[in-house]
ZAGU-176086 format. One record per atom (N, C-alpha, C): residue in three letters; atom name; x, y, z. Coordinates in steps of 0.05 Angstrom, whole numbers, plus 5000, padded with zeros to 4 digits. Example, Ala and Ser with C-alpha at 12.3 -4.5 7.8 and 13.67 -1.06 7.14 Angstrom:
BEGIN
NODE   rest   atom      x      y      z
NODE    Ala      N   5264   4886   5156
NODE    Ala     CA   5246   4910   5156
NODE    Ala      C   5264   4934   5156
NODE    Ser      N   5257   4955   5142
NODE    Ser     CA   5273   4979   5143
NODE    Ser      C   5258   5001   5157
REM end
This chain:
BEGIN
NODE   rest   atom      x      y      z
NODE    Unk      N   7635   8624   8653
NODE    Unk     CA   7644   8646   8637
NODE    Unk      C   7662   8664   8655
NODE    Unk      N   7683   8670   8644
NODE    Unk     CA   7706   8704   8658
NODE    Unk      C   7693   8723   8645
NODE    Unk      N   7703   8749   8653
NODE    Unk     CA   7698   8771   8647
NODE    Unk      C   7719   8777   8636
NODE    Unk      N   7717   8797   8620
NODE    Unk     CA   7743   8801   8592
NODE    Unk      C   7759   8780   8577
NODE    Unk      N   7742   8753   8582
NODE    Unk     CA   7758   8740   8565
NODE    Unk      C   7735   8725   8539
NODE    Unk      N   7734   8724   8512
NODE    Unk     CA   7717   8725   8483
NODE    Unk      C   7708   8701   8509
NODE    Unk      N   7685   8692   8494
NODE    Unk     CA   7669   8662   8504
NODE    Unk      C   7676   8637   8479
NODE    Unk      N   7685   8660   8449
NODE    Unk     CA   7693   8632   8439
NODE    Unk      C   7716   8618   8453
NODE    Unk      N   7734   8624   8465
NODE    Unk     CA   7745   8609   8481
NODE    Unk      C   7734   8596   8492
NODE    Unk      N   7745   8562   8490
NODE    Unk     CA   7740   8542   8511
NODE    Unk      C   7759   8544   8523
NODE    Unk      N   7741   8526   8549
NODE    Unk     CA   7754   8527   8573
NODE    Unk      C   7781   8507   8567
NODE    Unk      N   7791   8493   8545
NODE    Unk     CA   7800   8478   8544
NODE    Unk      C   7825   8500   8528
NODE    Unk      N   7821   8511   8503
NODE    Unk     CA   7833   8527   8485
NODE    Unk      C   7857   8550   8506
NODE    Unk      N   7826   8554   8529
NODE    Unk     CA   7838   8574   8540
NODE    Unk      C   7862   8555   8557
NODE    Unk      N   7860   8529   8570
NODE    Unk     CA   7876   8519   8586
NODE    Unk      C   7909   8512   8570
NODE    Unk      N   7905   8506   8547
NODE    Unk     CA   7922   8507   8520
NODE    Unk      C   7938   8527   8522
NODE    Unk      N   7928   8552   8513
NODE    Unk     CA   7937   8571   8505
NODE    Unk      C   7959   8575   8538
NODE    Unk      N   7951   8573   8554
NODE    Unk     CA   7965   8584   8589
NODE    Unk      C   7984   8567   8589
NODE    Unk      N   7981   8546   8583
NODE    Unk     CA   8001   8523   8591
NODE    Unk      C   8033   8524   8567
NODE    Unk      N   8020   8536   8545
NODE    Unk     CA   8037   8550   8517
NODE    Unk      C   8057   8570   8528
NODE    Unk      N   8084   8562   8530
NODE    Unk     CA   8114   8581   8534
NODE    Unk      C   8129   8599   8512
NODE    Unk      N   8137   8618   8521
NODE    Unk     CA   8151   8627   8492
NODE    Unk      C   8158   8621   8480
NODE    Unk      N   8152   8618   8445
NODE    Unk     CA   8166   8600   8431
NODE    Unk      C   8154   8587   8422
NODE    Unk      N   8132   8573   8429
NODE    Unk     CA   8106   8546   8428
NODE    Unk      C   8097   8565   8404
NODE    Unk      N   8083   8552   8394
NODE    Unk     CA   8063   8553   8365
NODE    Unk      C   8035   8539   8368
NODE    Unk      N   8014   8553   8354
NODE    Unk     CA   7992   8539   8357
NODE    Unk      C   7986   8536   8325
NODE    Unk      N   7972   8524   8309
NODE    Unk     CA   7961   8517   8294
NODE    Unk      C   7930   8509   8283
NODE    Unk      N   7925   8542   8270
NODE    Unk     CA   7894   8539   8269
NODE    Unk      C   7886   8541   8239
NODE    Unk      N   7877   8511   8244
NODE    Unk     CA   7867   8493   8210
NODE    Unk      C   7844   8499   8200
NODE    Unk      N   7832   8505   8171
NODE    Unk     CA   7809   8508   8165
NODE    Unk      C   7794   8478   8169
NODE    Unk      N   7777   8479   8167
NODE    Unk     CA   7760   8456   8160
NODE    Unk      C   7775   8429   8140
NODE    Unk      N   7787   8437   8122
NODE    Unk     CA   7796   8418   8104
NODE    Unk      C   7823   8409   8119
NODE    Unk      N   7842   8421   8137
NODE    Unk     CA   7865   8415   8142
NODE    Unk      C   7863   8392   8159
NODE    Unk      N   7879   8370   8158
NODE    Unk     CA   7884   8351   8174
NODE    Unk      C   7901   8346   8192
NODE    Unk      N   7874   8370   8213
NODE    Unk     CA   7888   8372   8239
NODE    Unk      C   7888   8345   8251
NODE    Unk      N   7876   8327   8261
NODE    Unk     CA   7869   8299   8278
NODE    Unk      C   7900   8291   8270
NODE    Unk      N   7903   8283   8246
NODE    Unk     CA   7928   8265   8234
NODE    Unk      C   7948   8276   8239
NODE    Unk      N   7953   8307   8229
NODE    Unk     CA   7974   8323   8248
NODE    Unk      C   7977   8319   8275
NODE    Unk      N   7970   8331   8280
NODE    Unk     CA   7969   8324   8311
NODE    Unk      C   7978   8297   8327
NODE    Unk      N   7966   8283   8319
NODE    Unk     CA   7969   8255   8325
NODE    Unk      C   7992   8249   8319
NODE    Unk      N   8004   8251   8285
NODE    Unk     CA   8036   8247   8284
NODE    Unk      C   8055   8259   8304
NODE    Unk      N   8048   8289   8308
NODE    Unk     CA   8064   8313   8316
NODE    Unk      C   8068   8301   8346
NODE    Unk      N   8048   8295   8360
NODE    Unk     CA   8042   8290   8381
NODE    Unk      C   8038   8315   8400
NODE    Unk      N   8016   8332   8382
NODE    Unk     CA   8009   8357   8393
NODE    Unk      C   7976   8354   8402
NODE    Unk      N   7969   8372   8413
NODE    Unk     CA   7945   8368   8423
NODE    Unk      C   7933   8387   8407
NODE    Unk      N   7897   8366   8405
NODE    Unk     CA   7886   8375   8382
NODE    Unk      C   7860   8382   8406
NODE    Unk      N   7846   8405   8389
NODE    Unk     CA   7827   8413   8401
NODE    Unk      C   7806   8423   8379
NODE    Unk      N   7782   8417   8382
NODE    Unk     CA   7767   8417   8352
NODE    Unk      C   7753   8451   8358
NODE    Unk      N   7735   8466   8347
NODE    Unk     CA   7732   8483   8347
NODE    Unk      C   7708   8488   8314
NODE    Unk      N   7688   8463   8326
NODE    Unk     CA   7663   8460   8298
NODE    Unk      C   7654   8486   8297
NODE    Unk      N   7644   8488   8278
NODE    Unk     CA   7622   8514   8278
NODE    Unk      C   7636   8545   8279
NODE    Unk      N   7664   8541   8289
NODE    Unk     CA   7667   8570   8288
NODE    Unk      C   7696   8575   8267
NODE    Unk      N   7702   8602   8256
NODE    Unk     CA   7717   8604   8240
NODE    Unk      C   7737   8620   8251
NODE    Unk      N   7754   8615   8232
NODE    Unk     CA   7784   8629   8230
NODE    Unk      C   7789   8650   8244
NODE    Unk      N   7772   8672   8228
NODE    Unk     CA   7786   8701   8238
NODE    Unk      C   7770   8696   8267
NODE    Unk      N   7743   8695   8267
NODE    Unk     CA   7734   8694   8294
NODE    Unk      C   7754   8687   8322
NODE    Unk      N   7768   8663   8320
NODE    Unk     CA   7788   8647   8336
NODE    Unk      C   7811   8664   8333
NODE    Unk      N   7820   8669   8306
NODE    Unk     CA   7845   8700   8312
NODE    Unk      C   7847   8712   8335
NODE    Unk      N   7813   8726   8328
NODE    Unk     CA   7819   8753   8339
NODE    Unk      C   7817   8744   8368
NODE    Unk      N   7800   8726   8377
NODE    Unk     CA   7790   8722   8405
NODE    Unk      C   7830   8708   8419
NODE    Unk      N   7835   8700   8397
NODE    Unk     CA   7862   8689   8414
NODE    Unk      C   7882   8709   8412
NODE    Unk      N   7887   8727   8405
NODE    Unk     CA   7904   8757   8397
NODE    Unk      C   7894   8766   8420
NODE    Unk      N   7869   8775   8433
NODE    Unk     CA   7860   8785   8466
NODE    Unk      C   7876   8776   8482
NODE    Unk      N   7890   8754   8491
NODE    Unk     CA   7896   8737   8503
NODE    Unk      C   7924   8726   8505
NODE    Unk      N   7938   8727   8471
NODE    Unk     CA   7970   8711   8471
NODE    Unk      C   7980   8736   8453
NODE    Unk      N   8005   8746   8460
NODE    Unk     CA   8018   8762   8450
NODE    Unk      C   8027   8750   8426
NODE    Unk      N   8036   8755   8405
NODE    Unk     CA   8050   8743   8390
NODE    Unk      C   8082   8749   8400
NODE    Unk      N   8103   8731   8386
NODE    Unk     CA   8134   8732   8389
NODE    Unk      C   8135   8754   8380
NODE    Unk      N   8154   8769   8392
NODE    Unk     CA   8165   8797   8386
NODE    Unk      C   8196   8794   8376
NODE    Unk      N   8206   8766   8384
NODE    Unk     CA   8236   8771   8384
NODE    Unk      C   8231   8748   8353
NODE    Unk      N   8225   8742   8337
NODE    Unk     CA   8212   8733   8311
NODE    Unk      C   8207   8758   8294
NODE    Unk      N   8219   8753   8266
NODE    Unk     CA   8201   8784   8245
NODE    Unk      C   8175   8769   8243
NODE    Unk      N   8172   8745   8237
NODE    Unk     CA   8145   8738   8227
NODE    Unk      C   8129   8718   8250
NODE    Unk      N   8116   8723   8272
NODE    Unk     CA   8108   8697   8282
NODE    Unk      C   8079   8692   8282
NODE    Unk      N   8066   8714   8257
NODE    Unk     CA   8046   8692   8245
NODE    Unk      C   8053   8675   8211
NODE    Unk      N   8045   8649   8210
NODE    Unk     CA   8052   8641   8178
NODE    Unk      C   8028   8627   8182
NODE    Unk      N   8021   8635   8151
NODE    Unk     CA   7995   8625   8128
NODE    Unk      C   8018   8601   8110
NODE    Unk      N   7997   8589   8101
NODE    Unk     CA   7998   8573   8086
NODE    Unk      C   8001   8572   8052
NODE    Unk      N   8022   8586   8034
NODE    Unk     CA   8027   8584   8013
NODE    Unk      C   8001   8569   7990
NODE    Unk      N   7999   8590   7972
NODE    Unk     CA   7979   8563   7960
NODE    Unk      C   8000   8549   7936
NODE    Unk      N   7988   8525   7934
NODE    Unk     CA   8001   8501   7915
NODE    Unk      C   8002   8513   7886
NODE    Unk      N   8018   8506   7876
NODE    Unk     CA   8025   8511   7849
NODE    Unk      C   7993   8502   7830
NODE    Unk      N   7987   8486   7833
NODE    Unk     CA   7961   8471   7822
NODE    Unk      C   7940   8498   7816
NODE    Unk      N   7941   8520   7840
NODE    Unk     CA   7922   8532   7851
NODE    Unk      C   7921   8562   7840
NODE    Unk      N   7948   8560   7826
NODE    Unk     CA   7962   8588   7819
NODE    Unk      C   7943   8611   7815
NODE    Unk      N   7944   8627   7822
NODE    Unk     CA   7925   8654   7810
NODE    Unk      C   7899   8650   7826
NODE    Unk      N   7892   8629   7844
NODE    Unk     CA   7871   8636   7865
NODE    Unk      C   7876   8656   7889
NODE    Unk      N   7854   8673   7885
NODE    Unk     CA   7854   8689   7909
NODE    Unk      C   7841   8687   7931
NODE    Unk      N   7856   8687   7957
NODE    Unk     CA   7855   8681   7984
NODE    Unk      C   7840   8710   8000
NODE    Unk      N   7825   8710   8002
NODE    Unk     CA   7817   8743   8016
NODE    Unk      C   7815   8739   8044
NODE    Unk      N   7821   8712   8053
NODE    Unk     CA   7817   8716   8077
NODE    Unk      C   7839   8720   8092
NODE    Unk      N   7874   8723   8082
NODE    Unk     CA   7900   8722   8089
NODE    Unk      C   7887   8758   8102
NODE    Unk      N   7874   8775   8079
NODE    Unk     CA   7883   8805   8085
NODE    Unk      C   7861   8806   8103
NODE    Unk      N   7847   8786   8113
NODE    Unk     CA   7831   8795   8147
NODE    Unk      C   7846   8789   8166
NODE    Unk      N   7863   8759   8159
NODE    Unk     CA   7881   8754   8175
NODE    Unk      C   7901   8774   8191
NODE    Unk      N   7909   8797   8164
NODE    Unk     CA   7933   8816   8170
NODE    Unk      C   7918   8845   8178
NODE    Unk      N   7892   8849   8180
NODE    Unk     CA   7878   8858   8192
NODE    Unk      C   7873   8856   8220
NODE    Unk      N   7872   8833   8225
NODE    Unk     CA   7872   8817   8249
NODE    Unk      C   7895   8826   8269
NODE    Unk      N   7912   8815   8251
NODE    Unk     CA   7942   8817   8274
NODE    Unk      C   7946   8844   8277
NODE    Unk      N   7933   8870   8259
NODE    Unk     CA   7947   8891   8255
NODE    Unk      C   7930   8904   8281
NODE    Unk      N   7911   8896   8283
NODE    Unk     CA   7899   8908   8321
NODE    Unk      C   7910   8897   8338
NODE    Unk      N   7922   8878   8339
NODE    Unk     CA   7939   8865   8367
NODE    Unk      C   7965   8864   8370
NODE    Unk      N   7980   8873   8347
NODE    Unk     CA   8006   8878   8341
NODE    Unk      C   8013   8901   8331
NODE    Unk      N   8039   8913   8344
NODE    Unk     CA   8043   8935   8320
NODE    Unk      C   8046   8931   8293
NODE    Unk      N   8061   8913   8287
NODE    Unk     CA   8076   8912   8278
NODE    Unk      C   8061   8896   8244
NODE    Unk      N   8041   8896   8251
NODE    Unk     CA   8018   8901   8231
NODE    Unk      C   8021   8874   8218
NODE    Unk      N   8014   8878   8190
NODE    Unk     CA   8019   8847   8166
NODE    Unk      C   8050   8849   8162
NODE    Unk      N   8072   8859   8173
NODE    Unk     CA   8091   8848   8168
NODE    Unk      C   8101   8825   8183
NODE    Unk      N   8090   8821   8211
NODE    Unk     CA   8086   8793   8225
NODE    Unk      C   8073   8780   8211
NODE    Unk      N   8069   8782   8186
NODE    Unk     CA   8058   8757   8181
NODE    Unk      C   8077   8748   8148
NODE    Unk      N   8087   8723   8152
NODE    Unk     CA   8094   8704   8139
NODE    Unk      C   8081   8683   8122
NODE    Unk      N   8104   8665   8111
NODE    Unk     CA   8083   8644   8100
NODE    Unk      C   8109   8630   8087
NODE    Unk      N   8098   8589   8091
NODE    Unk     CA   8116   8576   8084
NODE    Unk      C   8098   8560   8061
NODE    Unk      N   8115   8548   8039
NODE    Unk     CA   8111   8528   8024
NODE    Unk      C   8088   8509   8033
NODE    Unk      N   8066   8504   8021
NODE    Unk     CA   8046   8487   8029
NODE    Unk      C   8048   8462   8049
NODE    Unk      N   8072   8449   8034
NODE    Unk     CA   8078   8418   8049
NODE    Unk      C   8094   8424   8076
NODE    Unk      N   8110   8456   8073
NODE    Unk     CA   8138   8463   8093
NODE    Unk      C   8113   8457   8118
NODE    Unk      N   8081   8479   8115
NODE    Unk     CA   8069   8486   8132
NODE    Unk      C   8060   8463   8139
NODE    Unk      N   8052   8440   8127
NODE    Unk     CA   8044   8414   8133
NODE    Unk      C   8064   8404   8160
NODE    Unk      N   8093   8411   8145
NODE    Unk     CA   8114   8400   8168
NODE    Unk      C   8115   8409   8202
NODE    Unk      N   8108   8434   8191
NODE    Unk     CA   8109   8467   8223
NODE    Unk      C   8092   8455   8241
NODE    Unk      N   8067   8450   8214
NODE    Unk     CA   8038   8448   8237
NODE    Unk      C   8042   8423   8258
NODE    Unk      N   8052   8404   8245
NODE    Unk     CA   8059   8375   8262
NODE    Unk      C   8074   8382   8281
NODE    Unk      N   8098   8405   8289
NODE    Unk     CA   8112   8400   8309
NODE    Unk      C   8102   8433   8324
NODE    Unk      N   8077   8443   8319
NODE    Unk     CA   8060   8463   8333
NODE    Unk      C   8056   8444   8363
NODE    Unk      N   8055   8461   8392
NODE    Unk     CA   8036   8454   8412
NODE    Unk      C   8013   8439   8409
NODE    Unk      N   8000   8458   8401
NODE    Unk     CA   7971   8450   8389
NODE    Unk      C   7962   8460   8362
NODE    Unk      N   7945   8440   8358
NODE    Unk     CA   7935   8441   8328
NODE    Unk      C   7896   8454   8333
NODE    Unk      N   7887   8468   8332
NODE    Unk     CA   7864   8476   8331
NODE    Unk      C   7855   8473   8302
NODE    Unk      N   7831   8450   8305
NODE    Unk     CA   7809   8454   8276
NODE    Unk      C   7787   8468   8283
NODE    Unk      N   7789   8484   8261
NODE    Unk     CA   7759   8497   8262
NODE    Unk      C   7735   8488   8236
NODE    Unk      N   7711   8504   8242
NODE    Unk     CA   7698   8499   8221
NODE    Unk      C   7701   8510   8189
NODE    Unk      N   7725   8521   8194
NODE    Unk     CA   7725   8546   8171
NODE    Unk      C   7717   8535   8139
NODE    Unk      N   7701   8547   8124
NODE    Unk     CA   7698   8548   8108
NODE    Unk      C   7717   8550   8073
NODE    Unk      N   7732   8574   8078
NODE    Unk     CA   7751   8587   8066
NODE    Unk      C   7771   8560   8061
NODE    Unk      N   7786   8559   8037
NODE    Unk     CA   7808   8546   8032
NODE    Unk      C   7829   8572   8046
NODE    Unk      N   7856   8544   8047
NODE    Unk     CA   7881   8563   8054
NODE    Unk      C   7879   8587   8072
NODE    Unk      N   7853   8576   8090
NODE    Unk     CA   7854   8599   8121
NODE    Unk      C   7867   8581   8134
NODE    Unk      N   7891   8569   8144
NODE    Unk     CA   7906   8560   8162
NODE    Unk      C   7926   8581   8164
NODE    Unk      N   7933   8586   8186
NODE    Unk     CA   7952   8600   8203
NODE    Unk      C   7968   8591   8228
NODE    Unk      N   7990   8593   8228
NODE    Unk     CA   8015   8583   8261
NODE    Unk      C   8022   8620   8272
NODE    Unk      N   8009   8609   8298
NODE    Unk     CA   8020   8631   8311
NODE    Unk      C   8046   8621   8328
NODE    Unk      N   8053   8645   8335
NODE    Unk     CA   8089   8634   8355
NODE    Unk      C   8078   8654   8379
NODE    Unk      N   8071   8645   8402
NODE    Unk     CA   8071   8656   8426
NODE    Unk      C   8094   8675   8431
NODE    Unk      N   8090   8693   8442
NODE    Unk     CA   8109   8705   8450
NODE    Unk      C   8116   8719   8485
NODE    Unk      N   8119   8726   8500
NODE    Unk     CA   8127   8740   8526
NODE    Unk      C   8109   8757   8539
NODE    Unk      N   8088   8750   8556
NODE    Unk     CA   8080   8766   8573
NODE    Unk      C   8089   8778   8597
NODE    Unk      N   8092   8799   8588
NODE    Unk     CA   8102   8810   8605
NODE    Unk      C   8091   8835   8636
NODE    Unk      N   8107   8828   8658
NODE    Unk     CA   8087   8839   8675
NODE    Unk      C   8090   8871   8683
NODE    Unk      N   8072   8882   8687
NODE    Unk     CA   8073   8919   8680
NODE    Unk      C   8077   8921   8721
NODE    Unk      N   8091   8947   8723
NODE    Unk     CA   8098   8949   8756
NODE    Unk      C   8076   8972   8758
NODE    Unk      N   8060   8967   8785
NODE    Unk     CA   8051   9004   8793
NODE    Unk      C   8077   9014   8812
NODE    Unk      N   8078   9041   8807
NODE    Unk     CA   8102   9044   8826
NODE    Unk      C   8086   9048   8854
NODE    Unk      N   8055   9060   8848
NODE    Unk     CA   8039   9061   8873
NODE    Unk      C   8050   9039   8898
NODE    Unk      N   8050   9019   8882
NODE    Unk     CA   8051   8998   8901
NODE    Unk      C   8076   8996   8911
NODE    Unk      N   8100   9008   8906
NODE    Unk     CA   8115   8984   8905
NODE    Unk      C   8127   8957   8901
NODE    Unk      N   8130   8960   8870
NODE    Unk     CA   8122   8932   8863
NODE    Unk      C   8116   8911   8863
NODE    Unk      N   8098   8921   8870
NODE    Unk     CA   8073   8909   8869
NODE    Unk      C   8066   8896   8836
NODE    Unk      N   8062   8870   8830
NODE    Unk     CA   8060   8871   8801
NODE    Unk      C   8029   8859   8782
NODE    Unk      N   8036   8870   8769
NODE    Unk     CA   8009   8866   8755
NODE    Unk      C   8009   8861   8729
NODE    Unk      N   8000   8837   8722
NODE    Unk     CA   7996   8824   8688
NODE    Unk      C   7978   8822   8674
REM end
């Protein structure tokens, strides 16, 4: 275990996420999404994540990965299907809850493509993370974005991230 970093992070998620450049996308599937097959087509790396859910993995990965700043939207949800019309999703407005503590820039980072578009995104994501989630249509792509390193002037730049 680190200190200040969630424990739902694996040691693996977390090695994922570091190795992830500006730009990279991750992809985090509910339970029903077919992360393995994604993945596998995409030729992204899949990392499973049983037992735990959506927002949980959000928020613990928002501690950790900035989102894209130079993007209006670099979170996207998953559109629901025409089939589905008039079902309500309540877990999009935890989602935008979510981002709205780790971003300024609140639920307007957050987007959303055509069901099959997101089918397409998620395949050419870094990584594809499945979770256990429960919820229909809790899948979300984040877009990494720029960490950046803060100076003390104490030090003389001296730098610190």
């Amino acid at each position: 275990m680190l200190k200040g970093i969630p424990p739902i992070l694996s040691p693996e998620l977390l090695s994922v996420l570091d190795e992830m450049g500006h730009g990279d996308r991750i992809c985090i599937g509910d339970g029903n999404f077919p992360g393995a097959s994604y993945a596998a087509e995409g030729g992204a790396k899949l990392i499973r994540a049983d037992g735990h859910g959506v927002c949980a993995l959000l928020d613990a990965i928002l501690q950790v990965m900035p989102l894209d700043a130079y993007v209006d939207t670099p979170a996207m949800i998953m559109e629901v299907d025409p089939k589905d019309a008039g079902l309500q999703i309540p877990i999009w407005d935890e989602f935008k809850k979510i981002i709205a503590r780790h971003d300024e820039r609140g639920a307007a980072a957050v987007g959303s493509y055509e069901r099959f578009a997101f089918y397409g995104e998620a395949k050419r994501s870094y990584c594809v993370l499945q979770t256990g989630e429960t919820e229909i249509y809790a899948n979300i792509i984040l877009q990494k974005g720029v960490v950046k390193a803060e100076r003390d002037d104490k030090e003389k730049g001296t730098v610190y991230g």
